[in-house]
C-alpha positions as CSV (number, residue, x, y, z in Angstrom):
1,X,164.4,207.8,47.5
2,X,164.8,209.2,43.9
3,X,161.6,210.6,42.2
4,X,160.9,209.8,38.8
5,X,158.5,212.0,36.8
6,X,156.5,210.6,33.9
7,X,154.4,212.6,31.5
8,X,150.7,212.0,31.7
9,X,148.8,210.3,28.5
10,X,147.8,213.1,25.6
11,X,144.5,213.5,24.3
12,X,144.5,211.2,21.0
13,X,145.7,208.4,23.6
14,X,143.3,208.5,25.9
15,X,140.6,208.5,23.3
16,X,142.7,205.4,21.6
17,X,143.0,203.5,25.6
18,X,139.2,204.4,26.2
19,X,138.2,202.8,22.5
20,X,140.1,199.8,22.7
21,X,140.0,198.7,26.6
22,X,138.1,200.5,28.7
23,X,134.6,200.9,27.2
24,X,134.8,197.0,25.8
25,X,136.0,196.2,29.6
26,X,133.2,198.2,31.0
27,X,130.7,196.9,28.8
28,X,131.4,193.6,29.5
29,X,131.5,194.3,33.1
30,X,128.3,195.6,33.2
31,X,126.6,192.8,31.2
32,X,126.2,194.0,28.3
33,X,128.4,192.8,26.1
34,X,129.9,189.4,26.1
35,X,133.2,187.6,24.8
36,X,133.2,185.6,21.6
37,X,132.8,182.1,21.4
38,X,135.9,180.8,19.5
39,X,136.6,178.0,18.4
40,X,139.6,176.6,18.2
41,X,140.8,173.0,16.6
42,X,143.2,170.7,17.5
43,X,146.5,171.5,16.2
44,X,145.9,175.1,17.9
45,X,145.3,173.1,21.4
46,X,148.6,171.6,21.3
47,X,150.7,174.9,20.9
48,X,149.1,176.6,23.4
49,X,149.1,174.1,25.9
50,X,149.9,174.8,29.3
51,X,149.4,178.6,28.3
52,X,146.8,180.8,29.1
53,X,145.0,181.8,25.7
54,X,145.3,185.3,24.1
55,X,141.6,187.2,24.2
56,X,141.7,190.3,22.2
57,X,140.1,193.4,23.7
58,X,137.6,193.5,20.8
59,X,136.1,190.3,20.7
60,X,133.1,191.2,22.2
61,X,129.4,190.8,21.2
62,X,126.2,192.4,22.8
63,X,125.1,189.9,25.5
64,X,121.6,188.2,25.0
65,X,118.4,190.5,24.8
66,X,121.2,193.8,24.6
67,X,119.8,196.1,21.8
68,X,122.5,196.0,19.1
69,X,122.5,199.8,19.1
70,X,123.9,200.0,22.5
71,X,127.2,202.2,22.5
72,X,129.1,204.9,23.2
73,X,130.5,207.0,20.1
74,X,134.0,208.1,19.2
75,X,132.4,211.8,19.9
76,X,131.3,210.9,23.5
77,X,134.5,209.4,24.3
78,X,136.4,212.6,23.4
79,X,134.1,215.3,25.3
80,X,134.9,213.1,28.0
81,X,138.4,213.1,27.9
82,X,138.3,217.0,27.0
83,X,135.5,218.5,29.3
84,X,135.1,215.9,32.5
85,X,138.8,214.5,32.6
86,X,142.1,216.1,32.2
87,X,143.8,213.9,34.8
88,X,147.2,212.4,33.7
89,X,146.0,208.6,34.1
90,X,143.0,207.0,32.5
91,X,141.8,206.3,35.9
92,X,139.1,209.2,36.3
93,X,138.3,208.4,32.5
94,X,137.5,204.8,33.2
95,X,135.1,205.6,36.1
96,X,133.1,208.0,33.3
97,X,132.3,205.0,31.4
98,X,131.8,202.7,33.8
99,X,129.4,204.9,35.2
100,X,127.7,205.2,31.5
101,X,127.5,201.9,30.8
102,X,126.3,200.9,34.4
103,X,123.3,203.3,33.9
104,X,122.8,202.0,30.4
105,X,122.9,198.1,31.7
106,X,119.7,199.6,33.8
107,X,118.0,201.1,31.5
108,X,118.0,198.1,29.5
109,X,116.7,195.6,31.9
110,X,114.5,198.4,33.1
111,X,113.4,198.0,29.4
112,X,113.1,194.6,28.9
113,X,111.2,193.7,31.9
114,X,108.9,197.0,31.9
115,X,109.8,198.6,35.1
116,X,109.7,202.3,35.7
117,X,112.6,204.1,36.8
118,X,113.3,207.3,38.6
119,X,113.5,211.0,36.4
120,X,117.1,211.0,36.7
121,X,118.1,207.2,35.9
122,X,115.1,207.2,32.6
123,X,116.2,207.1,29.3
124,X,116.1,210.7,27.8
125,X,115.4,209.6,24.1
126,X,115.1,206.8,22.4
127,X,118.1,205.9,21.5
128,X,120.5,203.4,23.1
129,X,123.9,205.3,21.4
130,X,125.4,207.4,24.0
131,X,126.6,210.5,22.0
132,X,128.2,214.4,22.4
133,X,124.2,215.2,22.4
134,X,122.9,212.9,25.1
135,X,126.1,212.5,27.2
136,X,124.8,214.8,29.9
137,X,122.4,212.3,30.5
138,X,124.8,209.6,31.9
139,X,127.2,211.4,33.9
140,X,126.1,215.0,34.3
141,X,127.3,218.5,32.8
142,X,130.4,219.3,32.3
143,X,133.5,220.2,34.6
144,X,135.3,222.1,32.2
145,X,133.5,224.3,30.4
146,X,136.1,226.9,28.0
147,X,140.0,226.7,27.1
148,X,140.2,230.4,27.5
149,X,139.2,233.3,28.6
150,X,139.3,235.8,26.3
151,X,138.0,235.5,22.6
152,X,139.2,239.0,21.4
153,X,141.4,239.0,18.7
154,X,143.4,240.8,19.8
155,X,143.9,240.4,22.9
156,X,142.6,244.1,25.4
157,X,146.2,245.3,26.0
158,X,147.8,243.9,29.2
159,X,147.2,240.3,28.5
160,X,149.0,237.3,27.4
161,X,148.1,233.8,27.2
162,X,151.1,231.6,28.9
163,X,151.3,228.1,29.4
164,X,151.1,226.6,33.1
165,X,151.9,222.2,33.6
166,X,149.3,221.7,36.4
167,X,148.2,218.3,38.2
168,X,145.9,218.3,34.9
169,X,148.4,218.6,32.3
170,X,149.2,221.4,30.8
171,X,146.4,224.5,30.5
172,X,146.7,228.0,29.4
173,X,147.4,230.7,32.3
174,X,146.8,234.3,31.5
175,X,148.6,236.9,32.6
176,X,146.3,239.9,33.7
177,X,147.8,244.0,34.0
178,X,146.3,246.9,34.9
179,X,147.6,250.4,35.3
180,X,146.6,252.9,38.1
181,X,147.5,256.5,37.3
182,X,147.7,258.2,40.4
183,X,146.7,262.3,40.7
184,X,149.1,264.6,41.5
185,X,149.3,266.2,45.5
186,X,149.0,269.7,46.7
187,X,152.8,270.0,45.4
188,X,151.2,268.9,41.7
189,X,154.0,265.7,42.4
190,X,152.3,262.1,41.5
191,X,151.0,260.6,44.9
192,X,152.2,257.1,43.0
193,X,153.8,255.4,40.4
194,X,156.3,252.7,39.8
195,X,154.8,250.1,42.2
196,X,154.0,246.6,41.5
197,X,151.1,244.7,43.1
198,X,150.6,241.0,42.2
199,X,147.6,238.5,42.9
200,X,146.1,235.3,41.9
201,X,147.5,233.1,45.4
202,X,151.2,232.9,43.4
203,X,153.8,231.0,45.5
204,X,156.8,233.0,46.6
205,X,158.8,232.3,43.5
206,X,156.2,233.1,41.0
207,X,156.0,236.1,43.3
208,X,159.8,237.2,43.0
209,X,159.4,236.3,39.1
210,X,156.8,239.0,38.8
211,X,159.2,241.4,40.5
212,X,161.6,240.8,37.8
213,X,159.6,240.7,35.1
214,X,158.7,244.2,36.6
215,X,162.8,245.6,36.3
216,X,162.8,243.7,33.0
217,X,159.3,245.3,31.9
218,X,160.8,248.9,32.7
219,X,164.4,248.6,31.3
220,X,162.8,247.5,27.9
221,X,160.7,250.3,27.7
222,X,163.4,252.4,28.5
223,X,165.6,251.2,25.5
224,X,162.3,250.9,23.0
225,X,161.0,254.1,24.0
226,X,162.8,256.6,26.4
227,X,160.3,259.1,26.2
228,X,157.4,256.9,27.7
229,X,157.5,257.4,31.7
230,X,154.2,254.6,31.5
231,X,156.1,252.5,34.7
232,X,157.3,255.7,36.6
233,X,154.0,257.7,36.8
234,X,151.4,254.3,36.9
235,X,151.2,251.5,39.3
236,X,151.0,248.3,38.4
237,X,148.5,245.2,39.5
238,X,149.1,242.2,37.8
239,X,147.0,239.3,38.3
240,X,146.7,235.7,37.6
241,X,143.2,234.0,36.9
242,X,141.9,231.8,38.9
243,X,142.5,233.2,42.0
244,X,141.5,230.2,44.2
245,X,144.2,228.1,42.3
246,X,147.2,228.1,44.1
247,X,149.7,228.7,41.2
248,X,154.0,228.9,41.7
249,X,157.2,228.6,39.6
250,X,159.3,230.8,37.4
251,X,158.1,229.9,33.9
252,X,155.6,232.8,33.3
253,X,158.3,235.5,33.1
254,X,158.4,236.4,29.6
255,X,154.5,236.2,29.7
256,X,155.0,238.6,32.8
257,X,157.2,240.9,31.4
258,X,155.2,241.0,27.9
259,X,151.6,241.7,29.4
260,X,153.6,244.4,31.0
261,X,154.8,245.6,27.7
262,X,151.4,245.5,25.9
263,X,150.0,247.9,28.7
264,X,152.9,250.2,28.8
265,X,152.8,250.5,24.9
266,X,149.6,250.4,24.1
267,X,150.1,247.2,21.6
268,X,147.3,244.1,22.1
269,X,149.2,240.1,21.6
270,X,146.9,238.1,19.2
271,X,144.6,235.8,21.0
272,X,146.5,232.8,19.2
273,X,149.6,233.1,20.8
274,X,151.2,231.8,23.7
275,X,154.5,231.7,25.6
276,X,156.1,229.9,28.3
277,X,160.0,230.7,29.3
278,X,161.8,232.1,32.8
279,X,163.5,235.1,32.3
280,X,166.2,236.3,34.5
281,X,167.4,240.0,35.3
282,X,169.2,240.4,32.0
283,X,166.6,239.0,29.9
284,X,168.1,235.9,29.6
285,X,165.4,233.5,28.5
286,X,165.7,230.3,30.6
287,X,164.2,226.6,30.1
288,X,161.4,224.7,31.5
289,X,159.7,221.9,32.1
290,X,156.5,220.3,31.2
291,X,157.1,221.5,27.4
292,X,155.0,218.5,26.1
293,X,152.0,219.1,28.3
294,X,152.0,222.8,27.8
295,X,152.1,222.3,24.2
296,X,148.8,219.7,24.5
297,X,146.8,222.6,26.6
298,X,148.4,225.2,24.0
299,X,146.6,223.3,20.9
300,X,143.0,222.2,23.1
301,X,143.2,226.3,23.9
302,X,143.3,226.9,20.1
303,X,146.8,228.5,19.9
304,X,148.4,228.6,16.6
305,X,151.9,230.5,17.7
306,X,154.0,229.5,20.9
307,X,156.9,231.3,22.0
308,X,159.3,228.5,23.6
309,X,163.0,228.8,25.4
310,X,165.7,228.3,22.8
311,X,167.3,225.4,25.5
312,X,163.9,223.8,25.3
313,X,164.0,223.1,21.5
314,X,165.2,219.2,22.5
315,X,162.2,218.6,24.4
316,X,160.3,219.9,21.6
317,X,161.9,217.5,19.0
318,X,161.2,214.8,21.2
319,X,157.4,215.0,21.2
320,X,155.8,213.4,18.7
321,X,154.6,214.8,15.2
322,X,150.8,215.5,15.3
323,X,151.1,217.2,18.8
324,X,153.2,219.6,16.2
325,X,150.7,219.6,13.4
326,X,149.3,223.1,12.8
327,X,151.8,225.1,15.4
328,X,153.9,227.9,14.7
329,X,157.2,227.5,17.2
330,X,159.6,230.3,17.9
331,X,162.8,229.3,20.2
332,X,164.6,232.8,22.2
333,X,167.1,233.0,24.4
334,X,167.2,236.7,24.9
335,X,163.3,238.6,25.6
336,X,164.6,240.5,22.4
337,X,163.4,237.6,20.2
338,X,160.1,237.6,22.5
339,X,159.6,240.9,21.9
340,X,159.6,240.7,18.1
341,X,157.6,237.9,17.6
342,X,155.2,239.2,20.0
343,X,155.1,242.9,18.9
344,X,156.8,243.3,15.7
345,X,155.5,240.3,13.9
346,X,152.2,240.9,15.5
């Protein structure tokens, strides 16, 4: 049986499916709005007969003793998208609202026939508008709460924002390093140095990438700076937030091998950059996938510069034009290229 992948909905449609056909569905679901009476005349009758007439999504009108006001903004609808439901599908997004406008439909007969309701199911003001003030009202605080991690511009040296595709689309990934400098024994030789130590529950590939980003990490130092014996006299831990999220696959080398870098030189990345690309043992930069959802968690994460593989230019084309509205692209093939636009043109 052949698997075929599709790419989840972005963030502008979701907000466009919610406004046009879920929150009128759910609305109208719940009572509380209705569909338009329409009248149509003869001539019309005969076209369409034998054929089931055409209702348009929007004709809708609040249902009889509905306050007018009853809504949910543009606003709402996007926090919910952005902070309660980073699913692929619509699916999770749809239950949101129904959820909303089920708990409005009960405040308003609640209303109208002067019952009390409990603390949690009262209205919270006095207004019937659901908005990015009062959403926490209907369905609760929310699930996501930050993009990143790190607001330092620049970056603390040792990490790099990369870009992970996840069951939520894409999100940004740091990559974390630290350096232990070990003493020196009775012999005055280091009791360390030159090890690599990698957490975060990574998969075994993730795991061997982080052992080549490691060789790649020290052979580049070596050519930038032979004098620097950073990798030889310190061991290395290099970890991936969140450690509880199981996280594989080979497309956070050059993040890998540049959070390396920033530690061994002593050079912070700007907080507005990101990068997602395999590297192999050379320094070859190889493609991925998921470019399209990487680049929608690159942009909600506030990144301005990404760092793609040059064989994944083609997927960039193909997404469409205001996913690429504000964003700085680089394309390498070689970590040479990373290097300068992380470092030199820093």
């Amino acid at each position: 049986m052949e698997v075929i992948r599709l790419s989840g909905y972005d963030f502008p449609e979701k907000v466009a499916i919610a406004e046009q056909y879920l929150v009128p569905k759910s609305m109208r679901d719940s009572g509380l709005m209705v569909e338009k009476e329409k009248k149509v005349d003869e001539e019309e009758l005969d076209e369409t007969a034998g054929e089931e007439p055409i209702k348009p999504l929007d004709a809708f009108v609040h249902g009889e003793n509905v306050p007018k006001t009853v809504g949910i903004s543009k606003d709402a609808i996007e926090d919910i998208a952005r902070w309660y439901c980073r699913e692929a599908g619509v699916r999770n997004l749809s239950k949101h609202i129904d959820k909303i406008t089920r708990k409005l439909a009960l405040q308003v007969v609640a209303d109208g026939e002067g019952a009390q309701l409990s603390k949690k199911s009262a209205k919270k003001t006095d207004s019937w508008f659901v908005t990015e003030e009062n959403l926490k009202d209907y369905i609760g605080k929310p699930i996501f709460i930050s993009d990143r991690m790190y607001d330092k511009d620049p970056l603390p040296n040792g990490i790099v924002m990369g870009l992970a595709y996840t069951s939520m689309g894409g999100s940004a990934l740091y990559i974390e390093t630290q350096g232990i400098h070990r003493g020196l024994n009775d012999e005055g030789k280091p009791r360390g140095g030159g090890g690599l130590k990698a957490t975060g529950t990574l998969g075994d590939v993730m795991k061997e990438s982080s052992q080549i980003a490691h060789t790649v990490a020290r052979a580049r130092l070596a050519a930038i700076d032979p004098s620097n014996q950073y990798f030889d006299n310190t061991d290395i831990h290099m970890h991936v937030p969140e450690g509880a999220t199981p996280k594989d696959g080979p497309s956070a080398g050059i993040t890998m091998v540049t959070s390396m870098l920033s530690l061994a030189l002593g050079k912070p990345i700007r907080n507005d950059l990101a990068m997602t690309g395999e590297i192999s043992l050379t320094g070859k930069v190889l493609p991925v996938g998921g470019i399209k959802e990487k680049i929608i968690g690159g942009r909600r994460a506030g990144i301005k510069k990404i760092i793609l593989p040059l064989a994944n230019q083609r997927d960039y084309e193909e997404i469409p034009d205001y996913l690429k509205e504000g964003l700085e692209v680089h394309f390498a093939d070689d970590y040479a290229k990373v290097y300068e636009q992380a470092f030199l043109d820093n």
